[in-house]
C-alpha positions as CSV (number, residue, x, y, z in Angstrom):
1,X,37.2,55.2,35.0
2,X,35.2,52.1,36.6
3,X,36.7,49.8,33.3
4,X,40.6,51.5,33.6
5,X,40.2,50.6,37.8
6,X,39.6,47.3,37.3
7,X,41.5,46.3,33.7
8,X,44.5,47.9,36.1
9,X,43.6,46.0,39.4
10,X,43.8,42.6,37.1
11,X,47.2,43.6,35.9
12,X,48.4,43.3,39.4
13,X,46.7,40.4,40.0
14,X,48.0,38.1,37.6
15,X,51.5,39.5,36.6
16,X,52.9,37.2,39.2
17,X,51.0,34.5,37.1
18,X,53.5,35.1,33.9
19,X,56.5,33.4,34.4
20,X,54.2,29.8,35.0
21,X,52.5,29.8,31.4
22,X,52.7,26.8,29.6
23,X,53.1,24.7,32.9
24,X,49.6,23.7,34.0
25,X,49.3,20.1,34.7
26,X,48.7,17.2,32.0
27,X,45.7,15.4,32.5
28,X,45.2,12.0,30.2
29,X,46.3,11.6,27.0
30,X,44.5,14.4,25.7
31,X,45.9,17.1,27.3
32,X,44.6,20.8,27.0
33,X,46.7,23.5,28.1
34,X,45.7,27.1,28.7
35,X,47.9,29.8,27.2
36,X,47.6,33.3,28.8
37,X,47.4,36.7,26.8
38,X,48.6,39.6,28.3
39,X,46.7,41.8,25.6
40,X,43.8,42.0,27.9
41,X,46.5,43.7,30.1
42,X,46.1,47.7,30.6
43,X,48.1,50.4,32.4
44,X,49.6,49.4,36.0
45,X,47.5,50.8,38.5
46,X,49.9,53.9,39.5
47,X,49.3,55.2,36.3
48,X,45.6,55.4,37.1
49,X,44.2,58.8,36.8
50,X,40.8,58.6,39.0
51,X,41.5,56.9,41.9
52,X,43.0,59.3,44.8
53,X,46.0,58.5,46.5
54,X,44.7,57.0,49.2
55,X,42.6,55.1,47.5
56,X,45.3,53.3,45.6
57,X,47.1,52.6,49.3
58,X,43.4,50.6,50.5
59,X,43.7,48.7,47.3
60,X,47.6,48.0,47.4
61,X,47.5,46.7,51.5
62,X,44.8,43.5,50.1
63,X,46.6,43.4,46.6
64,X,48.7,39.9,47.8
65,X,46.3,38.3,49.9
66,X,43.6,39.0,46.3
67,X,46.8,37.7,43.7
68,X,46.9,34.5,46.1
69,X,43.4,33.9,45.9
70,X,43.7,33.9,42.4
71,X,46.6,32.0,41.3
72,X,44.5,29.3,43.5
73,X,41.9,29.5,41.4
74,X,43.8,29.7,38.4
75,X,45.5,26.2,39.5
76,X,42.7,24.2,41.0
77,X,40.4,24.9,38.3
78,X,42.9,25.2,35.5
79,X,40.7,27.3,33.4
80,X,43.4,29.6,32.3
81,X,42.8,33.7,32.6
82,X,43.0,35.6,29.0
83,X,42.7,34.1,25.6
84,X,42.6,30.2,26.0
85,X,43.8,27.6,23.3
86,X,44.7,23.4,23.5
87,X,46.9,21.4,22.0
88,X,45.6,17.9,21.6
89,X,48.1,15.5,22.0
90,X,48.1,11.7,20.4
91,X,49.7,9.2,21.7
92,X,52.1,6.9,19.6
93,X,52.4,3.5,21.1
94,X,55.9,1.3,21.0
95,X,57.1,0.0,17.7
96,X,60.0,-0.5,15.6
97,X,61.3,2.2,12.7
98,X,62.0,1.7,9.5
99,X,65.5,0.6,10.1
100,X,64.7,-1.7,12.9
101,X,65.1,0.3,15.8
102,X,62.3,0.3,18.9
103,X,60.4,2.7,20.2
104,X,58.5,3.8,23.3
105,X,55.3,5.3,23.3
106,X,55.3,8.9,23.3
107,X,52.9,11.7,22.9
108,X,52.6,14.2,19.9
109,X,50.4,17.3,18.7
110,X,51.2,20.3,16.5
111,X,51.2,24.3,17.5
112,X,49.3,26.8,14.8
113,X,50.0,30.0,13.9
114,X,47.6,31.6,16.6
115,X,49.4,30.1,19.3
116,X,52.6,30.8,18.5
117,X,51.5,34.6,18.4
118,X,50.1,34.0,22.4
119,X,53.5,32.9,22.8
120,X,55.3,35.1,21.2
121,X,53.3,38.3,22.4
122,X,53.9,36.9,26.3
123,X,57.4,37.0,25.7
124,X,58.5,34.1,26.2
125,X,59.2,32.8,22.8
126,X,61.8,34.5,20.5
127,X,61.1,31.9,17.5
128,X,59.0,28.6,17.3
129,X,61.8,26.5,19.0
130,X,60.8,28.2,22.0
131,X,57.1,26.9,22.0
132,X,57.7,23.5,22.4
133,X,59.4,24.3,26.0
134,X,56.8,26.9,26.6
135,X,54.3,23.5,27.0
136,X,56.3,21.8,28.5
137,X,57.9,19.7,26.1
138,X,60.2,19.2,23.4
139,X,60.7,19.5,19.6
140,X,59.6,16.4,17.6
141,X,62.7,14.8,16.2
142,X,62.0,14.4,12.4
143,X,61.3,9.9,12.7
144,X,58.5,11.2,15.2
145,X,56.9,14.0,13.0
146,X,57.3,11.0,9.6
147,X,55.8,8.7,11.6
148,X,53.3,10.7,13.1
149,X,52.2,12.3,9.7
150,X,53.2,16.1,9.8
151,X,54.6,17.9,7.8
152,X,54.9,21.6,8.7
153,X,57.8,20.5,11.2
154,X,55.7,22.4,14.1
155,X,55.6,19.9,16.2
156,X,56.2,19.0,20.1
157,X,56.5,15.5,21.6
158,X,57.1,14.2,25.1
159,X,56.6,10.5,26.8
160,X,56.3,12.0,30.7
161,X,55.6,14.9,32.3
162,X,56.1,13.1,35.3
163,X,57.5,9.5,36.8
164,X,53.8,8.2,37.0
165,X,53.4,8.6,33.0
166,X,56.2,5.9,32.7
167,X,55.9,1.8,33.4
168,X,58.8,1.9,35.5
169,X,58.7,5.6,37.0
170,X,61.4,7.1,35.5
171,X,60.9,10.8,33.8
172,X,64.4,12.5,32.8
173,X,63.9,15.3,30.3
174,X,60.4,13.9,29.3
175,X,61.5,10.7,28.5
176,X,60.5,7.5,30.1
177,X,64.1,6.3,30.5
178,X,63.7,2.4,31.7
179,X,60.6,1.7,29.0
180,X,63.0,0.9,26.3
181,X,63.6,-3.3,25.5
182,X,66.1,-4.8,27.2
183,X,69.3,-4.6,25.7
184,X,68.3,-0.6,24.4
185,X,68.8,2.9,26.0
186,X,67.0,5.5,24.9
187,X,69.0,8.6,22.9
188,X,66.7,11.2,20.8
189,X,63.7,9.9,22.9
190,X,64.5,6.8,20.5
191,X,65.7,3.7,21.8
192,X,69.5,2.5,20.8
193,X,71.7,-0.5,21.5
194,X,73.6,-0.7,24.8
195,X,77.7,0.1,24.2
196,X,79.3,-3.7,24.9
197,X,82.2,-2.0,26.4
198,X,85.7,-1.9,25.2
199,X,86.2,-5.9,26.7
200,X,82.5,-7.3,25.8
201,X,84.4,-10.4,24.0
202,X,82.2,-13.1,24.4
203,X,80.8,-12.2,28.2
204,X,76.8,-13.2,27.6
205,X,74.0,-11.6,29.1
206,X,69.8,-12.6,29.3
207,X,67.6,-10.0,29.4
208,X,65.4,-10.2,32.7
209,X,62.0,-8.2,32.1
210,X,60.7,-6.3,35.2
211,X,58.0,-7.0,37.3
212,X,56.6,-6.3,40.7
213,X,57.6,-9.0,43.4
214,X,58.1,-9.4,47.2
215,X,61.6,-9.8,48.5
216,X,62.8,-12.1,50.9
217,X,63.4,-9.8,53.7
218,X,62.8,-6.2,54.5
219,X,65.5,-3.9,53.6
220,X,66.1,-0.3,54.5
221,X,65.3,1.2,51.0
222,X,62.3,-2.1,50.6
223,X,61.0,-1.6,54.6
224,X,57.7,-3.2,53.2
225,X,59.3,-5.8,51.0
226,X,57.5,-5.2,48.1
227,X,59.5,-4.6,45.2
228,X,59.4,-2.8,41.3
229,X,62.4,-4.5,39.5
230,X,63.0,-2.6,36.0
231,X,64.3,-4.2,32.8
232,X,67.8,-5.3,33.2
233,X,70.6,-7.4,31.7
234,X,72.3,-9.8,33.7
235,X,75.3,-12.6,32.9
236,X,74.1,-16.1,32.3
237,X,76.9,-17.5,34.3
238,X,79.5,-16.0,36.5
239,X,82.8,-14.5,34.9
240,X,85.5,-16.9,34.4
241,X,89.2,-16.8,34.5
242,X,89.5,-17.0,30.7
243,X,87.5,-13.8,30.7
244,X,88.7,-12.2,33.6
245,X,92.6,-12.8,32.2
246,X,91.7,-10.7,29.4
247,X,91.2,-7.8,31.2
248,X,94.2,-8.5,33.1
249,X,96.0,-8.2,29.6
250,X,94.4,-5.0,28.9
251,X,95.5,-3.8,32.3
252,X,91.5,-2.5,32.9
253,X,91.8,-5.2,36.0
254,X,94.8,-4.2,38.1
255,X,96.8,-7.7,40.0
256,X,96.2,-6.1,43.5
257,X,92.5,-7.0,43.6
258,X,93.1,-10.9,43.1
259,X,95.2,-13.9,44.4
260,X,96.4,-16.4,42.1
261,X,97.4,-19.8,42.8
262,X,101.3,-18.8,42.6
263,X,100.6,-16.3,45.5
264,X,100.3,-20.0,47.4
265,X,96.3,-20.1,47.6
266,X,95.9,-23.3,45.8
267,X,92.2,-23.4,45.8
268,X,93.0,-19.8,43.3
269,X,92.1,-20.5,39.9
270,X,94.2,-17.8,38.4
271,X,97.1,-19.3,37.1
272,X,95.8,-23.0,38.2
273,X,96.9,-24.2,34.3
274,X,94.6,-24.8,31.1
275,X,91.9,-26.9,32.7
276,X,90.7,-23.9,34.8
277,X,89.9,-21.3,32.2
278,X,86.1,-22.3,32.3
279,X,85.9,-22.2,36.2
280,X,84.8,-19.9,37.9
281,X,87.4,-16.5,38.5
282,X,87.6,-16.8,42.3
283,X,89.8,-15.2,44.9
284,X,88.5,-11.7,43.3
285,X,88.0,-8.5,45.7
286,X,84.7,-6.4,45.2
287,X,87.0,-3.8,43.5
288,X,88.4,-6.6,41.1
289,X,85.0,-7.8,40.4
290,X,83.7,-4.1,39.5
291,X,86.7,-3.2,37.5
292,X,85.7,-6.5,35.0
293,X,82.1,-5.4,34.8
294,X,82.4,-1.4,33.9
295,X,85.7,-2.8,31.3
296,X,82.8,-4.6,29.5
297,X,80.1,-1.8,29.9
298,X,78.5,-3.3,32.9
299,X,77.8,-3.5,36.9
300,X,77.8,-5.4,39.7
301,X,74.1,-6.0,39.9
302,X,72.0,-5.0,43.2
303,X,71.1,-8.0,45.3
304,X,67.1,-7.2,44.3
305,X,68.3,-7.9,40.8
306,X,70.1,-10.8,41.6
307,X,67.3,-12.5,43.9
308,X,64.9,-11.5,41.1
309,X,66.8,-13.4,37.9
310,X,67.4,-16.1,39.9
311,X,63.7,-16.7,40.4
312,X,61.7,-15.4,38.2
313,X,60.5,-15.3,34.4
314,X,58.8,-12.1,34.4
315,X,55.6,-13.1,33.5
316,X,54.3,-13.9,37.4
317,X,56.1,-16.4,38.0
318,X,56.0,-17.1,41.7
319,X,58.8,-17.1,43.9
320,X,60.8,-20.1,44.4
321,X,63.4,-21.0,47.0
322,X,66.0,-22.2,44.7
323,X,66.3,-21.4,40.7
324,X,65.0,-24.8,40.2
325,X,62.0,-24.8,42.2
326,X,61.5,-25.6,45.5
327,X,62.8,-29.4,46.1
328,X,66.0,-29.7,47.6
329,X,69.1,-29.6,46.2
330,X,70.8,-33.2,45.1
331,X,74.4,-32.9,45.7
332,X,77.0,-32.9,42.7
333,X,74.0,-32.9,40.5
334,X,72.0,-29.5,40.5
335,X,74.9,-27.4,42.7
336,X,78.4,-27.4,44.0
337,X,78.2,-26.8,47.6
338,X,79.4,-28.7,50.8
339,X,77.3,-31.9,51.5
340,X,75.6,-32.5,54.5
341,X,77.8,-34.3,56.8
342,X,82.0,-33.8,56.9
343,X,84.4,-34.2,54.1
344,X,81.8,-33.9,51.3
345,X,82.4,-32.3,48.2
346,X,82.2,-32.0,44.9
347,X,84.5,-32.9,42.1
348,X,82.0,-32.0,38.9
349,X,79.2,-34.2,39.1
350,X,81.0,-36.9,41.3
351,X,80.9,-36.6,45.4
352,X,84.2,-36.4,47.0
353,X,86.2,-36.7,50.9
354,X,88.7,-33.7,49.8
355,X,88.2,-30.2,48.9
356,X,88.2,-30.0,45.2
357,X,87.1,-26.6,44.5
358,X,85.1,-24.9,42.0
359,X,83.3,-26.3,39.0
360,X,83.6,-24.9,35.3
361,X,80.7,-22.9,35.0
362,X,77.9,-24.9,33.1
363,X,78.6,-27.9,35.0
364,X,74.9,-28.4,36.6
365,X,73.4,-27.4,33.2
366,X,70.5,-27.4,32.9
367,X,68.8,-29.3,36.0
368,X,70.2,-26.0,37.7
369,X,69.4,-23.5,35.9
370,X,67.1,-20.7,36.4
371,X,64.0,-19.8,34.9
372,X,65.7,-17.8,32.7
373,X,68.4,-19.8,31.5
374,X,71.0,-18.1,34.0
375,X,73.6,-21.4,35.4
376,X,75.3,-21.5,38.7
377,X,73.2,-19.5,40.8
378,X,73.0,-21.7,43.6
379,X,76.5,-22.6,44.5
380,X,80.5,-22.8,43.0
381,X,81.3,-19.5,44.3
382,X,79.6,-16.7,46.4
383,X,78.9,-14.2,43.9
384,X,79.4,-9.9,44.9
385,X,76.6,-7.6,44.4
386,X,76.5,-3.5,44.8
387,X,74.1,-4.2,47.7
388,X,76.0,-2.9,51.0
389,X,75.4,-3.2,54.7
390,X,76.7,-1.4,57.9
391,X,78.8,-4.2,60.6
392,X,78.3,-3.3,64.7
393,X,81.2,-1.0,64.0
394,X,80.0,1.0,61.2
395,X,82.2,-0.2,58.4
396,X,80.8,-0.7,55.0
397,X,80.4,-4.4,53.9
398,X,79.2,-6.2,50.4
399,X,76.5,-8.5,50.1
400,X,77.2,-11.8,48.3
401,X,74.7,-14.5,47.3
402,X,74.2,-18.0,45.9
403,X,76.2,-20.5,48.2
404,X,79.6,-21.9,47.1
405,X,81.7,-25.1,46.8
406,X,83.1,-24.3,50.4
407,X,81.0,-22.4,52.7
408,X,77.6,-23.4,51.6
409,X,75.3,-26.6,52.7
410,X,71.5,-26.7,51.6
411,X,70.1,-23.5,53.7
412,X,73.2,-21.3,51.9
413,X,72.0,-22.0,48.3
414,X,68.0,-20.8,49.5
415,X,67.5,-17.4,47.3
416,X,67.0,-16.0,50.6
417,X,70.3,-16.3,51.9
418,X,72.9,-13.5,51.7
419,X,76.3,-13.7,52.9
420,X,78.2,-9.8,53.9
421,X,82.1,-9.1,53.8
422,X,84.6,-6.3,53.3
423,X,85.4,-5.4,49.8
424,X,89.0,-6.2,50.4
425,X,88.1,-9.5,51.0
426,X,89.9,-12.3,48.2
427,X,88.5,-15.3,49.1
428,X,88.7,-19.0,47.0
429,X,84.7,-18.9,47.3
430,X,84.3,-15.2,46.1
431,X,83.3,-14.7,42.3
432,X,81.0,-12.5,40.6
433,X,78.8,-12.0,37.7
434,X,77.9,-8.5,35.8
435,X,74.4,-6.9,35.6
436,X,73.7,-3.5,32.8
C-alpha cells in the first residue's frame, strides 16, 4: 500500500516533467543528456485503493508546491529522474570535403538501440527520425556521418545549441550561421558559395574577416563603442557608371533614382560620354544605390562595416584615422577632396582652380588604399550606407562616409567622419559601394 502511495505520488510529480525530455542544457563538448522512463510510472493516484478520501485531498492541496520543488531539482542538478543514458558528442573541427567545399565545426554522436526504446516508450518518437529532435538536434546529413566514420546512419549532429557555441553568436536551427569563410553560406549545415546575383558582371568584392574593435563614436545599438564585426564581403572600389548602366539596361535600376548630365547637372556622370565609364556613378539616391547592390546579390553595407574595412586587416590591426595610416592626406595624390584654401581641386593627380569632379576609381592606387586592398575610401564621392539617423524633426536620414571631391577637406576624409541626408537626396558627391 506504502510502495502503490508513493510509486502514484511520483506519477504526479513528474508528469509535468514529460513534455521537456531531451532538452536539458549542453555542457562542453561532451555533453550528457538524461533521458527519462516513464516505466517506473504506476497508477495515478485516484486510482489508489488505501488511501481514504480525505487523505488523497491533504496530498492533492501540496501536490504543486512538491512538483515545483522537483522540477528545480531536476534542472539545477540535471541528474535526470528514471532510467538515465548519454550520448557523447565529438566534435569535428572546420575543413574542406572531398569536393572542395568548407566546413564548420560541428558536433556529432550516435543513438543505440536502448535509447531509442526510452524514446520511443515516452512517446515522443514514432521512428528514429524523431530522436535526433528529441536531443535537441538534427539528423547527420550523410558527408557528416562519412566523415565522421558511422555507418549505421543513426546519427545526430549540431554546431550550437545556443549563440555562445558560435564565434560570431549566431544559432539558427543549430547551425552557427556567420562561421562559414567569407564568400560561403551555410546550407545542409555545410557551407556553399554566395549567389553573385543576376548582374554580378565584373563588380569585385574582398573578403574582410571579423574581429572585435572600438568604434569611433557611440551609437544607439554600440552605446559602449565596442564592437563584434562578423565576416563580410565588401566592394574594392565604389560602383561605377559602366556598371551601374548595366543595370539600367536590365531595367533592375529604375531612371527616377538618378540624374544624368542631360537632366542639366553637369558635374552627373551619367551620360557625361566615354571617358566617364570608370568614374565614380554619382548623383545616385539611397534607393538607386540599393536597387544596384540586391540586382548583384548584395547590400548597402552598415556604416560599422564600412568604418571597419576601411581600417583594418583583421588580424589586430589597430585603428587608423585614414586607410593609409595616420599622416595627412597629400592632395591629388592619396585622395580627391577639396584642398585647403578656395578654388582647389582635383583634376586626377594634378591640383586645379575649377571644379573638376570625380576621379575614375583607382586613381590614388595604391598610396590610398586600405589595408585590405579596398581604393577610394577617403574621398571622390560620399559613399551611402544602411546606417540611419533620426533629424530634430523625426524624419529618417542615411549615413554616408569617406569625404568627396566637393564637400570634403582633410577632417571629412578622417574614418570618423560621417555625413547624414535624406534618401531622396541625388547629389554630384553621392555614390556608393555594395557589402554581402
Amino acid at each position: 500500500m506504502k510502495k502503490n502511495l508513493f510509486v502514484g505520488l511520483m506519477q504526479r510529480l513528474f508528469s509535468p516533467l514529460r513534455p521537456l525530455r531531451g532538452h536539458l542544457p549542453q555542457w562542453g563538448r561532451q555533453v550528457n543528456y538524461s533521458i527519462f522512463s516513464r516505466n517506473i510510472l504506476a497508477p495515478p493516484l485516484g486510482e489508489l485503493s488505501a488511501p481514504k478520501a480525505m487523505t488523497e485531498r491533504v496530498f492533492s492541496r501540496g501536490i504543486h508546491v512538491m512538483r515545483l520543488a522537483a522540477m528545480a531539482a531536476c534542472f539545477v542538478f540535471v541528474m535526470g529522474c528514471g532510467e538515465k543514458y548519454e550520448m557523447s558528442w565529438t566534435e569535428i573541427p572546420a575543413g574542406t570535403k572531398a569536393d572542395g567545399t568548407p566546413y564548420p565545426r560541428f558536433w556529432i554522436a550516435s543513438f543505440d538501440d536502448d535509447m531509442y526504446k526510452v524514446c520511443k516508450d515516452s512517446g515522443w518518437c514514432d521512428s528514429e527520425d524523431d530522436f535526433c529532435g528529441w536531443m535537441d538536434s538534427e539528423r547527420a546529413r550523410p558527408w557528416q556521418t562519412e566523415l565522421w566514420g558511422g555507418h549505421e546512419n543513426r546519427e545526430c549532429a549540431m554546431q550550437c545549441r545556443s549563440d555562445g557555441d558560435c564565434k560570431y553568436g549566431r544559432c539558427s536551427g543549430h547551425v552557427c550561421w556567420d562561421d562559414c569563410p567569407c564568400g560561403y553560406k551555410p546550407e545542409d549545415m555545410g557551407c556553399i558559395q554566395v549567389d553573385p546575383g543576376a548582374g554580378a558582371g565584373d563588380y569585385e568584392f574582398a573578403c574582410i574577416p571579423g574581429g572585435d574593435w572600438k568604434i569611433t563614436h557611440e551609437t544607439a545599438e554600440y552605446p559602449s563603442g565596442s564592437v563584434t564585426t562578423k565576416p563580410f564581403m565588401l566592394g574594392k572600389a565604389p560602383v561605377t557608371v559602366e556598371q551601374f548602366k548595366k543595370c539600367v539596361d536590365a531595367r533592375a535600376c529604375t531612371t527616377d533614382n538618378f540624374n544624368t548630365r542631360s537632366s542639366g547637372e553637369t558635374s552627373c556622370n551619367y551620360g557625361r560620354g566615354d571617358e566617364y565609364l570608370n568614374h565614380p556613378m554619382n548623383c545616385v539616391n539611397w534607393t538607386g544605390a540599393e536597387q544596384y547592390c540586391t540586382w548583384i546579390g548584395g547590400r548597402l553595407p552598415t556604416e560599422e562595416e564600412w568604418e571597419y574595412a576601411a581600417t583594418h586587416d583583421g588580424s589586430g590591426h589597430s585603428y587608423m584615422r585614414y586607410p593609409w595610416g595616420d599622416s595627412a592626406p597629400l592632395h591629388c595624390l592619396t585622395a580627391n577632396y577639396s584642398g585647403a584654401g578656395s578654388n582647389k581641386y582635383c583634376s586626377g593627380t594634378n591640383e586645379v582652380s575649377y571644379m573638376a569632379g570625380t576621379s575614375a576609381v583607382g586613381t590614388y592606387s595604391p598610396k590610398g588604399d586600405s589595408p585590405l586592398g579596398l581604393v577610394d575610401m577617403a574621398g571622390n564621392v560620399w559613399e551611402w550606407t544602411s546606417s540611419t539617423v533620426q533629424d530634430k524633426y523625426d524624419l529618417w536620414q542615411y549615413v554616408l562616409k569617406g569625404g568627396s571631391w566637393l564637400i570634403g577637406d582633410e577632417e571629412s576624409l578622417d574614418i570618423s567622419a560621417r555625413r547624414e541626408d535624406y534618401p531622396s537626396e541625388q547629389n554630384s558627391f553621392y555614390g556608393f559601394r555594395c557589402a554581402k
